[in-house]
C-alpha angles and dihedrals in degrees: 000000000000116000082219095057082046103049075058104061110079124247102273091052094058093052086050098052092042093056082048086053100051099047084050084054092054091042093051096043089050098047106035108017094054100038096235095148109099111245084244088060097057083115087054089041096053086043094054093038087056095048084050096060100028087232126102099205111034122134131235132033085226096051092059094055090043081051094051099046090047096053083055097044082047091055086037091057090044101045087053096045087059089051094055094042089052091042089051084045098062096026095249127146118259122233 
């Protein structure tokens, strides 16, 4: 994800898709980062690893979790910046 498509999406959005992302983040550490698949289900894993990312073909295990945690980071930092830009605009202090 692009931080410009979402500095697009309202506020609500981004806190939709961050609680998406979250529980991606949870389903991708549990099923790929502890080895909990079992090694028959590796057609069922790949399946599973490719609905995660939304991407049939991508790389790493590992890539997928840094990706996630980034698209969040990325919402986190815009969703702040809109705070501070709302709490300047009516002369409040920012927390």
């Amino acid at each position: 994800m692009k931080a410009k498509d979402l500095r697009e999406k309202s506020d609500k959005e981004l806190l939709k898709l961050k609680k998406e992302l979250s529980y991606q983040l949870v389903k991708a550490k549990s099923k790929f980062g502890m080895g909990q698949a079992k090694s028959g289900d590796e057609k069922k894993k790949k399946k599973e690893y490719a609905e995660t990312k939304g991407l049939a073909n991508q790389g790493m295990k590992t890539s997928l979790r840094r990706d996630i945690r980034r698209n969040i980071a990325r919402i986190n930092l815009i969703l702040h910046e809109r705070k501070i830009i709302k709490a300047v605009s009516q002369n409040q202090k920012i927390n």
